[in-house]
C-alpha positions as CSV (number, residue, x, y, z in Angstrom):
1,X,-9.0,-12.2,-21.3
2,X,-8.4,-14.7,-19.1
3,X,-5.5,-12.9,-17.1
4,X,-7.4,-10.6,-16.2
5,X,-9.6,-12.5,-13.1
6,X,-6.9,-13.4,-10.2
7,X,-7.4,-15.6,-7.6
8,X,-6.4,-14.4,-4.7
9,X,-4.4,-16.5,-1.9
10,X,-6.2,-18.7,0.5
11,X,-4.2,-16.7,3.1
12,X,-5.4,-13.3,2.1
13,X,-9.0,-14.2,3.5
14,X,-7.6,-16.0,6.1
15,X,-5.7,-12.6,7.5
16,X,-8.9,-10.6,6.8
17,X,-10.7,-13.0,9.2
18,X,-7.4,-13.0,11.6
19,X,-7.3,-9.5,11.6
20,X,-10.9,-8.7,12.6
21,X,-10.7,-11.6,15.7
22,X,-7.5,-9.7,16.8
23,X,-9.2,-6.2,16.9
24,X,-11.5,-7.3,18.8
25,X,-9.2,-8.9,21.1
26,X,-7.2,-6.0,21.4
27,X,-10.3,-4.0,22.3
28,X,-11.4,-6.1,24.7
29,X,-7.9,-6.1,26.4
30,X,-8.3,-2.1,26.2
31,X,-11.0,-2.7,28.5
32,X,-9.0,-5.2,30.8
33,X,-6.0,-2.7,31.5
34,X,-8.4,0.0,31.5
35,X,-10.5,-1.8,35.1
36,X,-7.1,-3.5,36.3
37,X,-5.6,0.3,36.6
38,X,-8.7,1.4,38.0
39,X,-8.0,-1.9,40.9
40,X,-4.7,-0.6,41.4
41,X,-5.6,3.0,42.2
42,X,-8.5,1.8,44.5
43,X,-6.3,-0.6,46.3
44,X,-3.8,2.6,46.6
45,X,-6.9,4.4,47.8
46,X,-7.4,1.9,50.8
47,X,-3.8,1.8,51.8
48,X,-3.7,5.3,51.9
49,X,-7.4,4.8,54.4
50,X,-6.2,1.7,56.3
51,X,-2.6,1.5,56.0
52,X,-1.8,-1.2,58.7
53,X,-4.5,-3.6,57.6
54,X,-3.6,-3.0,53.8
55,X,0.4,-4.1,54.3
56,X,-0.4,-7.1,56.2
57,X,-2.9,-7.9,53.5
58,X,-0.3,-7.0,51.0
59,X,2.6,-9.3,52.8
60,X,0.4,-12.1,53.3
61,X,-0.8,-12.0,50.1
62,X,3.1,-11.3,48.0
63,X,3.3,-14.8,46.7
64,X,0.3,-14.8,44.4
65,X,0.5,-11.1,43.8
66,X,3.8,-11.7,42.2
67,X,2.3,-14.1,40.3
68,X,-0.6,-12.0,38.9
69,X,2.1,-9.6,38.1
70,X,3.8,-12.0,35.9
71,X,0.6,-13.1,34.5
72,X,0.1,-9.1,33.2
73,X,3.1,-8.6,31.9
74,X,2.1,-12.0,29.4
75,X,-0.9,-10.6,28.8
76,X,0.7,-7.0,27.8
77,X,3.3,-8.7,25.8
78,X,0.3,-10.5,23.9
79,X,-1.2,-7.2,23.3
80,X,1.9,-5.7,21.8
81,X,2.1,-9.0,19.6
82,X,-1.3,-9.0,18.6
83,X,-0.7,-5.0,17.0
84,X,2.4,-6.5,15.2
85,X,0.6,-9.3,14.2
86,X,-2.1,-6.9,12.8
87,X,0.8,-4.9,11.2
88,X,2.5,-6.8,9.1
89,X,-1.3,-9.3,8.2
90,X,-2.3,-5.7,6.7
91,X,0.7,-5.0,5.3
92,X,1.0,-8.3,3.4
93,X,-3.0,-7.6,2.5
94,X,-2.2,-4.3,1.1
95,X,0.7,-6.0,-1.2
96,X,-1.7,-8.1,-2.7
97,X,-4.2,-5.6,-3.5
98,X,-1.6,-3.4,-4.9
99,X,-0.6,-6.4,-7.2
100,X,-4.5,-7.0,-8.3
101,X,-5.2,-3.2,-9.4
102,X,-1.3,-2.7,-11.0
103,X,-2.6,-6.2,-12.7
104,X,-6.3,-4.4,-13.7
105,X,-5.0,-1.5,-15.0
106,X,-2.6,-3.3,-16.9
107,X,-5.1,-5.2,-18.4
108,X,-7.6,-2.7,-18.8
109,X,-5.1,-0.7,-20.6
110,X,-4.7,-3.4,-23.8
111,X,-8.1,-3.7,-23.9
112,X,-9.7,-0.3,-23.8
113,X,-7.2,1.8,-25.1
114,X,-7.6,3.1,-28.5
115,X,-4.5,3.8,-29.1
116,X,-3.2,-0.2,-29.1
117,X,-6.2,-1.7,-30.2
118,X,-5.3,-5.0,-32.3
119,X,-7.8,-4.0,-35.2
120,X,-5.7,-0.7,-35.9
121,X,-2.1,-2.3,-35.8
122,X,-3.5,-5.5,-37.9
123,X,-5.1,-2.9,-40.5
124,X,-1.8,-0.9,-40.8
125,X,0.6,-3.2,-41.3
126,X,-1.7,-4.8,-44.6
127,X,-1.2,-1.6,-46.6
128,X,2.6,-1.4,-45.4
């Protein structure tokens, strides 16, 4: 009987807790690509309204616009992490549990079936 209550990994709830903190990261950066390509077609919209003013702007401005651009690549690269990161937590998550209920049913097997139960095999083998 005692077999049958496992312990699970320190890790496994420490992934469950990961995992939920990344989702919601990953929504929130959803949001964050979803109002940076609405800035991009507005600032699109303006050039196409003020075309002289707009690539002056955009000249003057090419140093540190380079350097946002570089910041959103990092930031989509962090994205794509975080769903691989989700992956494979979930993945090792879903290897555990399969362990615990293949483990359950094993043990619920020699003690509930009828067919194995100790008192049967102990009485047959007195008269034999």
């Amino acid at each position: 009987m005692k077999g049958i209550f496992r312990m699970k990994p320190k890790v496994y709830y420490y992934f469950k807790e990961s995992i939920k903190n990344r989702k919601d990261y990953l929504r929130r950066m959803k949001d964050y690509f979803f109002y940076r390509e609405m800035y991009i077609t507005s600032k699109t919209t303006l050039f196409k309204r003020k075309p002289i003013t707009s690539l002056f702007l955009w000249f003057l401005n090419l140093p540190i616009n380079t350097w946002r651009y570089i910041i959103f690549l990092k930031d989509k690269y962090n994205y794509e992490r975080a769903q691989v990161d989700i992956d494979i937590m979930q993945n090792f998550i879903e290897e555990i549990d399969k362990k615990e209920m293949l483990a359950e049913n094993k043990n619920w097997r020699k003690l509930y079936n009828p067919f194995t139960s100790r008192n049967k095999n102990n009485e047959h083998d007195k008269y034999h």
